[in-house]
C-alpha positions in Angstrom: -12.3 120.4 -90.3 -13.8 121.5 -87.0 -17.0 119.8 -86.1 -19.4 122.7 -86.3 -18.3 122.8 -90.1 -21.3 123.2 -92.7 -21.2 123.4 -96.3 -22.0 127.5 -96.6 -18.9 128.1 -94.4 -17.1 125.9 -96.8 -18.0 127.7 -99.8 -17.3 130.9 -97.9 -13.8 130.0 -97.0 -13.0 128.0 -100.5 -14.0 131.3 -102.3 -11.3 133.1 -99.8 -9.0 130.7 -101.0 -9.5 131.3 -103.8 -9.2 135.3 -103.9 -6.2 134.5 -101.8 -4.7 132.4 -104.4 -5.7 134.9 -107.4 -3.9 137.8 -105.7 -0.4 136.3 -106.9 1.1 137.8 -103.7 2.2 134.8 -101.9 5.4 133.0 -101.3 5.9 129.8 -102.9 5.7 128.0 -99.7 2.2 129.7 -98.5 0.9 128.9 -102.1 1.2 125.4 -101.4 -0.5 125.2 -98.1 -3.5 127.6 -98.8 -3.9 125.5 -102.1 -3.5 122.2 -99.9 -6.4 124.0 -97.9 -8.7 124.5 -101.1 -8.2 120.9 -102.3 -9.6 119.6 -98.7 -12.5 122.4 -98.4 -13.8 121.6 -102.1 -13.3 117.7 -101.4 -15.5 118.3 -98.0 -18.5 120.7 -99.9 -18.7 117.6 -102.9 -18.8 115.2 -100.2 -21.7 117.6 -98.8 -23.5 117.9 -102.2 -23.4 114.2 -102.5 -24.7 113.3 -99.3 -27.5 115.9 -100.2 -28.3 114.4 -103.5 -28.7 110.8 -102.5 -30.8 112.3 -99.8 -32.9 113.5 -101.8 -33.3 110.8 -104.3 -34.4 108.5 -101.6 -37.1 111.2 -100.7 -38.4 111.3 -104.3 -38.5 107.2 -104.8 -40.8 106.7 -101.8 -43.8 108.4 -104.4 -46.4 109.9 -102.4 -44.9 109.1 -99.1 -42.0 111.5 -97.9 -40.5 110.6 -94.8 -36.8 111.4 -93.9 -34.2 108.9 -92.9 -30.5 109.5 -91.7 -28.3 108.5 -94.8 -26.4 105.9 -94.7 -23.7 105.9 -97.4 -23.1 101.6 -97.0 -26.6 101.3 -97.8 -28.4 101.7 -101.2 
């Protein structure tokens, strides 16, 4: 995935894989690769979503004080 990947691209390219994949009108071969393509995007926007929701429950345990921190997946 590039670097200036974000997650509404994602979802915009996983639901043109998945048009794409609806349309029955591909080769075998090019079936494979644009589903290989879907399986990475969706890992990548639940990877998102998860890093969002952690994010978010460590803003809602500090109580009345909300300040942001980077996340930091090692640490709990």
């Amino acid at each position: 995935m590039p670097e200036d990947w974000n997650f509404e691209q994602g979802l915009t390219d996983l639901e043109s894989v998945v048009k794409e994949l609806e349309s029955g009108d591909l080769p075998l071969e090019k079936a494979i690769q644009v589903f290989e393509r879907g399986v990475t995007l969706s890992d990548r926007c639940r990877k998102e979503l998860e890093d969002a929701e952690t994010r978010v429950e460590i803003l809602l345990k500090r109580g009345d004080k909300t300040e942001a921190e980077p996340f930091d997946p090692t640490k709990e």
